[in-house]
PDB file of N, CA, C and O in Angstrom:
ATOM      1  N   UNK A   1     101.853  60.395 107.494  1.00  0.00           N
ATOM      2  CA  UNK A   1     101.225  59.938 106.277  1.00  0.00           C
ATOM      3  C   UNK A   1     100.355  61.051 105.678  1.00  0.00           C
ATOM      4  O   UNK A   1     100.245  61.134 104.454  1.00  0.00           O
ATOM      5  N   UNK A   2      99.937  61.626 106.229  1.00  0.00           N
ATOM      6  CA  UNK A   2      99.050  62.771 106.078  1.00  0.00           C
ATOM      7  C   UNK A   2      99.506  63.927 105.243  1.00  0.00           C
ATOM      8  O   UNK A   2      98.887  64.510 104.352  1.00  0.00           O
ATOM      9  N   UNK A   3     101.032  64.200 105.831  1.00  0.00           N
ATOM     10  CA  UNK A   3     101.631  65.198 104.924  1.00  0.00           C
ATOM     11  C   UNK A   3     102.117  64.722 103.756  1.00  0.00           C
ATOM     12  O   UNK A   3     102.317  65.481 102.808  1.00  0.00           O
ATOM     13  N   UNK A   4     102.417  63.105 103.681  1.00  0.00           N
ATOM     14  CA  UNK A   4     102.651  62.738 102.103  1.00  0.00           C
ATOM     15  C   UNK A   4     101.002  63.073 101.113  1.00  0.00           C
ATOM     16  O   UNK A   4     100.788  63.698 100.075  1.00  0.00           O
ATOM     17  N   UNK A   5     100.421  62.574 101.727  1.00  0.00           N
ATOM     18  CA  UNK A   5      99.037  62.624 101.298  1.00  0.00           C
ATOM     19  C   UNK A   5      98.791  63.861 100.775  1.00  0.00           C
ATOM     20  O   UNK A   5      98.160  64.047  99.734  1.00  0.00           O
ATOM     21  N   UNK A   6      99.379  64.915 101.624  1.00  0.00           N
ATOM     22  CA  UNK A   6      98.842  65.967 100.860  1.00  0.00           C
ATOM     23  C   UNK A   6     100.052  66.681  99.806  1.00  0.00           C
ATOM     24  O   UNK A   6      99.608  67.453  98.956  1.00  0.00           O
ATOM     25  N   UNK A   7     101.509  66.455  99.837  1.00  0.00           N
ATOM     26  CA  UNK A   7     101.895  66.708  98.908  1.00  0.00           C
ATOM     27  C   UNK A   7     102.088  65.603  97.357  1.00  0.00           C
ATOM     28  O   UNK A   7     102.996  65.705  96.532  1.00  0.00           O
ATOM     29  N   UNK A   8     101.190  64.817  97.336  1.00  0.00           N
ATOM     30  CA  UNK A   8     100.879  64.132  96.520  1.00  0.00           C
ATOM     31  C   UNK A   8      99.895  64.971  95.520  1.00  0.00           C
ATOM     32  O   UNK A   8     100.127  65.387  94.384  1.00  0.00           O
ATOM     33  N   UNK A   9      98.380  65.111  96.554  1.00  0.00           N
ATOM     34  CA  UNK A   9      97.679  65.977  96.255  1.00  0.00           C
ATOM     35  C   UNK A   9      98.064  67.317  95.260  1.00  0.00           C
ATOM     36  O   UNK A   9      97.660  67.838  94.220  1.00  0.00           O
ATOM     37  N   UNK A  10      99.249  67.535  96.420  1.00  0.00           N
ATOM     38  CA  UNK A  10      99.652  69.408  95.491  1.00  0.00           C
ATOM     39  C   UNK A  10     100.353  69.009  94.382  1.00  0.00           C
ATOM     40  O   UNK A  10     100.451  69.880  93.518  1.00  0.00           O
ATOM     41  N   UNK A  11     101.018  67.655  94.080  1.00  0.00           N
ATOM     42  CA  UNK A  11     101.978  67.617  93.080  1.00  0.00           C
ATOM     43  C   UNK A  11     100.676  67.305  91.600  1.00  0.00           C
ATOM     44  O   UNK A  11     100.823  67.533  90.399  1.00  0.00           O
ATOM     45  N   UNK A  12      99.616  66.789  92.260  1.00  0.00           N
ATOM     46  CA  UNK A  12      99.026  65.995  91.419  1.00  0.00           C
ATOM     47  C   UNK A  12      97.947  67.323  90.489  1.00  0.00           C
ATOM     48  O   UNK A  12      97.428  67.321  89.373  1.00  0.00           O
ATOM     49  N   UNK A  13      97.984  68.447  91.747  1.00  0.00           N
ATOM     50  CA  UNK A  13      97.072  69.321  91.031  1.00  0.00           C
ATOM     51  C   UNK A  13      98.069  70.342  90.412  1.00  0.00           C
ATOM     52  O   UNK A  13      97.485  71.268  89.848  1.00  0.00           O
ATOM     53  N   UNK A  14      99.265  70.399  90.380  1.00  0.00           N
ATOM     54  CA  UNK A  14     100.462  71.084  89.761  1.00  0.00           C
ATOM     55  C   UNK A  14      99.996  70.682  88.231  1.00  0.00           C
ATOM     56  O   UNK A  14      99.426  71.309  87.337  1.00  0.00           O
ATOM     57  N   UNK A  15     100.480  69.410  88.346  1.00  0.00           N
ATOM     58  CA  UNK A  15     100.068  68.598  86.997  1.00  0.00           C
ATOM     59  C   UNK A  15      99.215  68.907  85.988  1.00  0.00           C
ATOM     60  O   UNK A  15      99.405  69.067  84.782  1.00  0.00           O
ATOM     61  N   UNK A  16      98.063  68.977  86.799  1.00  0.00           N
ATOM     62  CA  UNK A  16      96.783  68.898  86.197  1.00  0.00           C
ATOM     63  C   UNK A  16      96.640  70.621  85.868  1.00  0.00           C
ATOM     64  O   UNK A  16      95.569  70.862  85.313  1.00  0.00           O
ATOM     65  N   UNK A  17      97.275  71.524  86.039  1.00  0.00           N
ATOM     66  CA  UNK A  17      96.930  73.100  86.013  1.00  0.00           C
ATOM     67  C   UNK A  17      97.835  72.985  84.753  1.00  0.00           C
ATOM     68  O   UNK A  17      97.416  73.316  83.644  1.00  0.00           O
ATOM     69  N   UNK A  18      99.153  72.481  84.968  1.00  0.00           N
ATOM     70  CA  UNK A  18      99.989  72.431  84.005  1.00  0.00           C
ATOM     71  C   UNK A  18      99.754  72.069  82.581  1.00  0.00           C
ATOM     72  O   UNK A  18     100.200  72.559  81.543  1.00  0.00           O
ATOM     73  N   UNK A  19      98.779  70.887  82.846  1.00  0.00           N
ATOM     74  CA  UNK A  19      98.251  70.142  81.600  1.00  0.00           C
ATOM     75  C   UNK A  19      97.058  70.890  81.020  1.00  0.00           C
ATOM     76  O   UNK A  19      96.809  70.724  79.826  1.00  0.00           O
ATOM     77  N   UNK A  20      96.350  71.644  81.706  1.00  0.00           N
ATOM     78  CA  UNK A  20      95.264  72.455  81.229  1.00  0.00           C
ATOM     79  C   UNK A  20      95.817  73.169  80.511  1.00  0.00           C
ATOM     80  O   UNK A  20      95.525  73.235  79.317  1.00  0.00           O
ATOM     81  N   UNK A  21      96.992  74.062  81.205  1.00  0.00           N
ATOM     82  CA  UNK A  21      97.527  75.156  80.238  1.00  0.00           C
ATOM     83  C   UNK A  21      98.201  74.917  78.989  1.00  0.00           C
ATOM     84  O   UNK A  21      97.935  75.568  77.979  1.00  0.00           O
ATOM     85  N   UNK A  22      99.028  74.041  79.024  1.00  0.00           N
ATOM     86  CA  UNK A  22      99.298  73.204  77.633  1.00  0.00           C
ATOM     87  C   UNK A  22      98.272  73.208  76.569  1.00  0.00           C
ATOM     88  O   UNK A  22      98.341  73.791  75.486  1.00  0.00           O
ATOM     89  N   UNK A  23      97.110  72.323  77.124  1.00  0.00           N
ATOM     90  CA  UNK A  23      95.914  72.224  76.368  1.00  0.00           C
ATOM     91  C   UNK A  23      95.892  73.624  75.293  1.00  0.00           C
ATOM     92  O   UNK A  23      96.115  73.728  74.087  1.00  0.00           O
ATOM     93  N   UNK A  24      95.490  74.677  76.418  1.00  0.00           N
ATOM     94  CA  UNK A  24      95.012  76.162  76.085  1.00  0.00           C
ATOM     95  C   UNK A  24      96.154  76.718  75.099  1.00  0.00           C
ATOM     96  O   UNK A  24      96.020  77.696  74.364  1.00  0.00           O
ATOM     97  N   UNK A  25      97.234  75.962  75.211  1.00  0.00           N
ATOM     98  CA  UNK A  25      98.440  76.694  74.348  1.00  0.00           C
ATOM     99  C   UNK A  25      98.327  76.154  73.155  1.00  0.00           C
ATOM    100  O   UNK A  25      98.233  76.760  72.088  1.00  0.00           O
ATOM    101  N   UNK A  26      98.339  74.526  73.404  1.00  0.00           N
ATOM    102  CA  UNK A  26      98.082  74.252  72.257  1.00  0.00           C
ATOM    103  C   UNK A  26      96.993  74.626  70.676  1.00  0.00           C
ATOM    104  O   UNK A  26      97.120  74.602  69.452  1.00  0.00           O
ATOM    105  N   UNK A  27      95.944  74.952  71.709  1.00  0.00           N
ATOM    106  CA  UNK A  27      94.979  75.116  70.716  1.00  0.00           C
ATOM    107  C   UNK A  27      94.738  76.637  69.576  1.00  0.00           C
ATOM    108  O   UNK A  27      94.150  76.978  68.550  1.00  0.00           O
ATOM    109  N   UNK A  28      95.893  77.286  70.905  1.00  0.00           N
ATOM    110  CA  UNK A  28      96.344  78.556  70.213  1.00  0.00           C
ATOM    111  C   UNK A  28      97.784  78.705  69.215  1.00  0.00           C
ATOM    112  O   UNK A  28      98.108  79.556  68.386  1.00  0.00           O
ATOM    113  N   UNK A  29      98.328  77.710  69.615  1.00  0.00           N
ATOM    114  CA  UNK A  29      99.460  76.907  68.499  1.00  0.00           C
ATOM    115  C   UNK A  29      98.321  76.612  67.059  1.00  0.00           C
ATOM    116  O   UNK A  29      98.090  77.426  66.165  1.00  0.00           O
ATOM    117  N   UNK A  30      97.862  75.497  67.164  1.00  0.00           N
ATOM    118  CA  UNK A  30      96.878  75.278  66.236  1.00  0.00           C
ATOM    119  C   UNK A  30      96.644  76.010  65.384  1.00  0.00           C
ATOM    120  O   UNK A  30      96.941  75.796  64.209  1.00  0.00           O
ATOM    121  N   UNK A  31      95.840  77.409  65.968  1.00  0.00           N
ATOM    122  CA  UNK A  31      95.135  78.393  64.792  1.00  0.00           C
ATOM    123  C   UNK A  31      96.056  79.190  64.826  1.00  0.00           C
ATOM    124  O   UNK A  31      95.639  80.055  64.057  1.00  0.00           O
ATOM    125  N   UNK A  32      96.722  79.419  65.064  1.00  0.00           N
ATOM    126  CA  UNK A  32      98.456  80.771  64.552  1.00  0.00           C
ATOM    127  C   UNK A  32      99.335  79.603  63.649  1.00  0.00           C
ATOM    128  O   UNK A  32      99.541  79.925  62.479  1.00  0.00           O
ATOM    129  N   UNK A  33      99.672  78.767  63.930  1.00  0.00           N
ATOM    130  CA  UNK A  33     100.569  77.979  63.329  1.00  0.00           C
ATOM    131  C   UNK A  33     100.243  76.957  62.142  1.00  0.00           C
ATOM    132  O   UNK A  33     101.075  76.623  61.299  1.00  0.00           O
ATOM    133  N   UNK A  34      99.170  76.590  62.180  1.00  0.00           N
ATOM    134  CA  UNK A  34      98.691  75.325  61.440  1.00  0.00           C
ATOM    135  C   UNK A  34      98.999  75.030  59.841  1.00  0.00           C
ATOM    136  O   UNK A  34      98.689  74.151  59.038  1.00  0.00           O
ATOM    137  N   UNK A  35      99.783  76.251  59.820  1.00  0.00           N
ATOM    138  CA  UNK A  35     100.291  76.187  57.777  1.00  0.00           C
ATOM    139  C   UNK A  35     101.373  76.741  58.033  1.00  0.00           C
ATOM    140  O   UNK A  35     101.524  77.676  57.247  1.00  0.00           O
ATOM    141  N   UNK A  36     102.620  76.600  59.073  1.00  0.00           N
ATOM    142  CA  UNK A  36     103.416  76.539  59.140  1.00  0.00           C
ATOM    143  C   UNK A  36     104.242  75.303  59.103  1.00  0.00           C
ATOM    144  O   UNK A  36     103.832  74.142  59.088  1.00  0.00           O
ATOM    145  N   UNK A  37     105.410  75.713  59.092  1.00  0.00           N
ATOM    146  CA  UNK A  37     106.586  74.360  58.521  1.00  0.00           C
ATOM    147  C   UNK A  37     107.249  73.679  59.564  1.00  0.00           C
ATOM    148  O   UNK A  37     107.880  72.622  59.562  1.00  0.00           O
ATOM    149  N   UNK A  38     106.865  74.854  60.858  1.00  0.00           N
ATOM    150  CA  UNK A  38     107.284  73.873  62.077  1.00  0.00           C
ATOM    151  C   UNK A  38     106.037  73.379  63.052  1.00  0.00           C
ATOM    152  O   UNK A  38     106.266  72.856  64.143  1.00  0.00           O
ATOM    153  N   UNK A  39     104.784  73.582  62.584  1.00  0.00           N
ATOM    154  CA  UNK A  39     103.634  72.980  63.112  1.00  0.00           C
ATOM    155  C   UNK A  39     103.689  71.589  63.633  1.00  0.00           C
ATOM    156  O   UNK A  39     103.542  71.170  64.781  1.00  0.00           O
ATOM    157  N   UNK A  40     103.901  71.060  62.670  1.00  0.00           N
ATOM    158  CA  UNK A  40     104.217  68.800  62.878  1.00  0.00           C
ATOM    159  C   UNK A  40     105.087  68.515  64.021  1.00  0.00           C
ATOM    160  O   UNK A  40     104.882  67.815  65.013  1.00  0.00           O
ATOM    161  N   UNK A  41     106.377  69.394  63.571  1.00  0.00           N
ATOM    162  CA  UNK A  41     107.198  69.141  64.714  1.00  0.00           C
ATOM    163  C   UNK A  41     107.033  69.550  66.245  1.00  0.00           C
ATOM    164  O   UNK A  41     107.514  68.901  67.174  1.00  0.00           O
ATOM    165  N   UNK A  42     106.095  71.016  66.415  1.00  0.00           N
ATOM    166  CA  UNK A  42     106.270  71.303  67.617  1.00  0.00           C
ATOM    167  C   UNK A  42     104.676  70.799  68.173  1.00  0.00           C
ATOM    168  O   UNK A  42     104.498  70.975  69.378  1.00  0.00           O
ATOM    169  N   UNK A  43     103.633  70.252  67.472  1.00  0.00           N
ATOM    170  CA  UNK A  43     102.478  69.612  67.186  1.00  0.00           C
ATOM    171  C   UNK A  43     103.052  68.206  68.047  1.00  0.00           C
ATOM    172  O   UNK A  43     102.556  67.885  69.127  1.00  0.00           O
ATOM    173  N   UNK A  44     103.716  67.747  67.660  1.00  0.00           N
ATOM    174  CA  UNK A  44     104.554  66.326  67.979  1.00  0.00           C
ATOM    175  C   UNK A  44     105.128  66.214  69.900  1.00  0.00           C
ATOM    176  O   UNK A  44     105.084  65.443  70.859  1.00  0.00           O
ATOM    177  N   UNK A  45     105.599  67.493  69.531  1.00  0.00           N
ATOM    178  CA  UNK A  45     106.630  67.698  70.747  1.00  0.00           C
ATOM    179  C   UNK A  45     105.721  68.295  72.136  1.00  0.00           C
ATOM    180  O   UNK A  45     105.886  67.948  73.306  1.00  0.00           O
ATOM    181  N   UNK A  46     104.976  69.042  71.735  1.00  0.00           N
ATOM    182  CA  UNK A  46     103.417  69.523  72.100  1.00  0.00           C
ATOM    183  C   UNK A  46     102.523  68.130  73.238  1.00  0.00           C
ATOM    184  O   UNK A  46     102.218  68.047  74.428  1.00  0.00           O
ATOM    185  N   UNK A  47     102.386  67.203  71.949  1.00  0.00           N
ATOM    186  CA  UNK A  47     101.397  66.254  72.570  1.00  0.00           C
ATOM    187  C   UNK A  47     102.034  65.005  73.388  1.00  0.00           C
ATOM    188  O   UNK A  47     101.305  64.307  74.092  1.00  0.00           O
ATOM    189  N   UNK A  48     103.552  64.729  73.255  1.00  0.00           N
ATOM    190  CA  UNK A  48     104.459  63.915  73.922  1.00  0.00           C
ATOM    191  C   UNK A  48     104.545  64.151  75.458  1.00  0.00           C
ATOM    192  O   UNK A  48     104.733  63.260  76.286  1.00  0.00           O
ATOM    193  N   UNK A  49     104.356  65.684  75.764  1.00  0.00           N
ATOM    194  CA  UNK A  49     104.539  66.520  76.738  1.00  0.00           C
ATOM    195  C   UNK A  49     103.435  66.089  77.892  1.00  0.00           C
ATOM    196  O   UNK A  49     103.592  65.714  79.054  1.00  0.00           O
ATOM    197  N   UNK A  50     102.440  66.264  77.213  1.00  0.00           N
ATOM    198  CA  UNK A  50     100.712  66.485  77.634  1.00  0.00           C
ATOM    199  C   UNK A  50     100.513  65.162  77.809  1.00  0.00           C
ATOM    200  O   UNK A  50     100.032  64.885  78.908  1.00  0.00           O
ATOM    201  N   UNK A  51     100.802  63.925  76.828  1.00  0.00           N
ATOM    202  CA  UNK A  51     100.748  62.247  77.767  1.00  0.00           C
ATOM    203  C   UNK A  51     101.475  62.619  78.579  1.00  0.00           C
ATOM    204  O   UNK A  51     100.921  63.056  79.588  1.00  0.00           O
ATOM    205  N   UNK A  52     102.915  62.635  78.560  1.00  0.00           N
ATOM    206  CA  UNK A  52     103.699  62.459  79.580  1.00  0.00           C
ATOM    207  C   UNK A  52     102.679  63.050  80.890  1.00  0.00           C
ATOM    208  O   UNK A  52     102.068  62.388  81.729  1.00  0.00           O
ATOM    209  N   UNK A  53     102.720  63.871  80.793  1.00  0.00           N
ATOM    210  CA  UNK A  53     101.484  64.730  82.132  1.00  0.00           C
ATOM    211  C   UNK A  53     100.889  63.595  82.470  1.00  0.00           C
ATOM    212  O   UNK A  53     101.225  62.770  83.320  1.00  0.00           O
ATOM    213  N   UNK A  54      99.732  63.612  81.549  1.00  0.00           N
ATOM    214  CA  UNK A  54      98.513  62.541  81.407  1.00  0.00           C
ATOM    215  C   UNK A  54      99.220  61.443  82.678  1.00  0.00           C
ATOM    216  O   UNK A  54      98.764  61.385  83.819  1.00  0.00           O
ATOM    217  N   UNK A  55     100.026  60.888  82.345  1.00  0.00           N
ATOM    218  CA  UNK A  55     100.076  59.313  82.677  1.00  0.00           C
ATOM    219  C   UNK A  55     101.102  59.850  84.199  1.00  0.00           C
ATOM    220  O   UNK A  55     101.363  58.951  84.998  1.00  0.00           O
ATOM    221  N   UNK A  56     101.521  60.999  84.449  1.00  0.00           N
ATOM    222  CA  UNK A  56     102.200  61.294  85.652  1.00  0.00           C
ATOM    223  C   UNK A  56     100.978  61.386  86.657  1.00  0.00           C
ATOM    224  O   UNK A  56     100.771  60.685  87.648  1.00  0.00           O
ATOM    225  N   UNK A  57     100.139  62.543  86.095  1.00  0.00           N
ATOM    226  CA  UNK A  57      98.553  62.207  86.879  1.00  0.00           C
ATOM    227  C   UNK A  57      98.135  61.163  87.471  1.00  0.00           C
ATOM    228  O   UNK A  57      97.949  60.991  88.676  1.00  0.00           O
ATOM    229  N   UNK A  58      97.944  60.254  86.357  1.00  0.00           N
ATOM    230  CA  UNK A  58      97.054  58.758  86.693  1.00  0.00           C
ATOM    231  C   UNK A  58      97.795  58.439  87.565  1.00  0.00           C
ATOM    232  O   UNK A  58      97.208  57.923  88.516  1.00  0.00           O
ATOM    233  N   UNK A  59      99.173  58.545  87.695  1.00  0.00           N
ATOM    234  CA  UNK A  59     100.546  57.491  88.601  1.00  0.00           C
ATOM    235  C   UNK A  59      99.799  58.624  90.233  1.00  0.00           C
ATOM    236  O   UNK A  59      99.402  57.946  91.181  1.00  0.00           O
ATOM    237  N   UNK A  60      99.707  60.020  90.355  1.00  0.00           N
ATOM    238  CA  UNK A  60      99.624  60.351  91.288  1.00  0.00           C
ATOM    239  C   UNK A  60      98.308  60.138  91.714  1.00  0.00           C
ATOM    240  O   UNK A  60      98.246  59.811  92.900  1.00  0.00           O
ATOM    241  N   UNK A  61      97.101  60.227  91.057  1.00  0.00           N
ATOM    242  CA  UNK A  61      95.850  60.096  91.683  1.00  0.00           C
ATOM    243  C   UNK A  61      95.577  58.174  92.155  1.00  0.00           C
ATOM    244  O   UNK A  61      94.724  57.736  92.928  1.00  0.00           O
ATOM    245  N   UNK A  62      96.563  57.430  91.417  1.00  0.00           N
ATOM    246  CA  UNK A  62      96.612  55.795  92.197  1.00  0.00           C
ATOM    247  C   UNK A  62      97.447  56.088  93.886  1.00  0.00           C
ATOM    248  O   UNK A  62      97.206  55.475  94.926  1.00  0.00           O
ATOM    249  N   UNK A  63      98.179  56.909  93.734  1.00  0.00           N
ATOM    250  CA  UNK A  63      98.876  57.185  94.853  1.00  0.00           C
ATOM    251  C   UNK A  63      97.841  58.190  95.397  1.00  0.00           C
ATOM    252  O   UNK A  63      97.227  57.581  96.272  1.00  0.00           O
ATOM    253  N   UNK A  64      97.541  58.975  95.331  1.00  0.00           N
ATOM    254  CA  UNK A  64      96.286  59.421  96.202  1.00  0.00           C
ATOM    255  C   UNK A  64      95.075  58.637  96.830  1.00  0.00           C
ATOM    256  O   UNK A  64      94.470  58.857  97.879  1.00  0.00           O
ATOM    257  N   UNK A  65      94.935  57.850  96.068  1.00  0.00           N
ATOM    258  CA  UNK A  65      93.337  57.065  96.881  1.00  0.00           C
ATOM    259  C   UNK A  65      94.387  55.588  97.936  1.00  0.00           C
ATOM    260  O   UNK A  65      94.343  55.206  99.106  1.00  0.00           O
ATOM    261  N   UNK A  66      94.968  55.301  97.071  1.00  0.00           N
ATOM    262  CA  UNK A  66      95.753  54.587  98.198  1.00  0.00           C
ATOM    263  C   UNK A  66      96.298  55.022  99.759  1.00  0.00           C
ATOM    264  O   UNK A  66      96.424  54.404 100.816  1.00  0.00           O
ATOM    265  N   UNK A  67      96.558  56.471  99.303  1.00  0.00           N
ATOM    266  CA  UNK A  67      96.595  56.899 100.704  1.00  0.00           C
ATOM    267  C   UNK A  67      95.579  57.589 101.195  1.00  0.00           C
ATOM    268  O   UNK A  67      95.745  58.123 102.291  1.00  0.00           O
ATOM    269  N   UNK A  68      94.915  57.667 100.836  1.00  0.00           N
ATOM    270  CA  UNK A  68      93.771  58.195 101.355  1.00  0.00           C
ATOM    271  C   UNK A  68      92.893  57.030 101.992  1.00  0.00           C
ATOM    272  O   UNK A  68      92.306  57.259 103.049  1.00  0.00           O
ATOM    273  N   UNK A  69      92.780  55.696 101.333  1.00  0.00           N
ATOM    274  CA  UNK A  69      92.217  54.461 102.433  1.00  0.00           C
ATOM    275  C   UNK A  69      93.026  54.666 103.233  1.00  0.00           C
ATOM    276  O   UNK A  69      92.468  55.016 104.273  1.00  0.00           O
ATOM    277  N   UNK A  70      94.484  54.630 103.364  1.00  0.00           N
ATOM    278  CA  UNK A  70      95.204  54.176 104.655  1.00  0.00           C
ATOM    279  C   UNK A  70      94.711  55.220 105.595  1.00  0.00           C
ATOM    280  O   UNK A  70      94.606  55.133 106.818  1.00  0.00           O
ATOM    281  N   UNK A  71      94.462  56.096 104.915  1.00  0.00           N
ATOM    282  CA  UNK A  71      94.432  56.985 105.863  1.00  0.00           C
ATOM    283  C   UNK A  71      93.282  57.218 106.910  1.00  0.00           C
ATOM    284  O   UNK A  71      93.324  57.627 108.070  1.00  0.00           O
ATOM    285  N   UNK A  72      91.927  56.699 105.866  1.00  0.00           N
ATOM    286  CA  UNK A  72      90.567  56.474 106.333  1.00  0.00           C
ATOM    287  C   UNK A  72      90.698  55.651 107.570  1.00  0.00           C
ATOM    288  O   UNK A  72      90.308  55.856 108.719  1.00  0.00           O
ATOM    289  N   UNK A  73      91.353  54.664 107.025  1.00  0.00           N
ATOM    290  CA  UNK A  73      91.496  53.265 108.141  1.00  0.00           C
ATOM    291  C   UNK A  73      92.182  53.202 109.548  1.00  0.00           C
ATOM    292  O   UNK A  73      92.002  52.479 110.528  1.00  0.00           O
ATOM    293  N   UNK A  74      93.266  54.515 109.199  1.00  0.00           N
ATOM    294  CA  UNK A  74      93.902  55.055 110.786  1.00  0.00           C
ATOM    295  C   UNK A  74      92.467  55.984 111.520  1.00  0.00           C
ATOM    296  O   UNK A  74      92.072  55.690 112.648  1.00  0.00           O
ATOM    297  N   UNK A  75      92.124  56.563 111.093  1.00  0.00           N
ATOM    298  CA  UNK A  75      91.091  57.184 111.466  1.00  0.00           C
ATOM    299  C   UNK A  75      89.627  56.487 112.505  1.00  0.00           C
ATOM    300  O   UNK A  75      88.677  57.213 112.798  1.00  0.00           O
TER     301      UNK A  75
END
């Protein structure tokens, strides 16, 4: 259980590095792009990405504390 536990962990902080960097891209999309003609669209495609993340997170950090009681409780 332990080793799920922790590749939960690594998947969950994959995520979360992933989603930072997005962030950081995005915001540099923003000010280079923002009066461009494909802004909306890749603006769109951009933030679909970053929930998707978002809500893969939340799914792994519910799966983290869950195993992490079980895990308390073998202990």
């Amino acid at each position: 259980m332990k080793k799920m536990y922790g590749l939960i962990t690594e998947r969950m902080n994959v995520k979360k590095t992933e989603l930072s960097e997005r962030q950081d891209q995005f915001d540099v999309m923003w000010h280079n792009e923002k009066n461009s003609g494909c802004f909306e669209r890749n603006a769109i495609n951009d933030l679909l990405i970053m929930q998707q993340l978002k809500t893969e997170i939340a799914e792994l950090e519910h799966w983290e504390t869950l195993m992490r009681v079980q895990i308390q409780k073998g202990e």
